[in-house]
C-alpha positions, 0 to 999 in steps of 0.5 A: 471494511472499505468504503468508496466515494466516485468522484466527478474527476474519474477517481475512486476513494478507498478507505480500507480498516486495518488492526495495528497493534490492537488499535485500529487504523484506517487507510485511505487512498484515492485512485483512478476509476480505470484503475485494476485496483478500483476495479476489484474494489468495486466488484467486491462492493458488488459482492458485498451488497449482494452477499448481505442477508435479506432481513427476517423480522423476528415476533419482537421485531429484532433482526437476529442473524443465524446459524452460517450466515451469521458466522460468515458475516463475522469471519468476513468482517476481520480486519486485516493486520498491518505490519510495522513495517506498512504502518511505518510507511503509511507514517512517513508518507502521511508525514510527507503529505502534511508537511508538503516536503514531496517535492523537495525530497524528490529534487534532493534525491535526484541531485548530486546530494541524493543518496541513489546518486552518491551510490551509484558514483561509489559503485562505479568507481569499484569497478573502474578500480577492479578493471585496473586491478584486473589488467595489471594482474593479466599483464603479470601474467605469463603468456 
């Protein structure tokens, strides 16, 4: 199930309910209200709300749904599974977030220390390497 909350900022909160590992986790994120994403979200909101049944009072007074709709109803309501992989991600993100270090990883993977820099370093001192290697091999070579 999903649920949104318009805000007075222009943003959209989705909550969207995943089933990891037989618990249910739910997932929460607020984008903008021009956003593709908040735009199929509330088109399906939309469809959602004009999909439910109209209500038919049985003689005892209890609502019963039946026969197709009924079964839609209950094949659409599924949750969706979520990987370890996704549930990993949502973890450290969530982490991120509570210890307010967001910014501080940003500024130490943009530095000297940051891994992307150290790997682009490395990467480029292979192919200085293979270049040197290369023109001593085409000078021994005979002409």
């Amino acid at each position: 199930k999903e649920s949104e909350k318009p805000k007075d900022s222009g943003k959209v909160t989705i909550t969207k309910v995943f089933d990891f590992a037989g618990e249910e986790v739910r997932v929460t994120k607020e984008v903008d209200s021009t956003s593709k994403e908040a735009k199929s979200f509330l088109k399906q909101q939309e469809k959602w709300q004009s999909a439910a049944p109209a209500s038919h009072p049985t003689v005892s007074g209890v609502k019963r749904p039946s026969g197709m709709s009924s079964l839609l109803g209950k094949i659409g309501s599924k949750k969706q599974k979520m990987s370890t992989l996704e549930k990993s991600k949502l973890d450290w993100e969530n982490f991120k977030e509570e210890e307010g270090i967001v910014e501080e990883l940003a500024i130490h993977n943009r530095g000297k220390d940051g891994y992307i820099e150290r790997k682009a370093f490395l990467e480029r001192v292979d192919h200085r390497q293979f270049e040197i290697e290369r023109d001593i091999r085409l000078s021994r070579m005979k002409p």
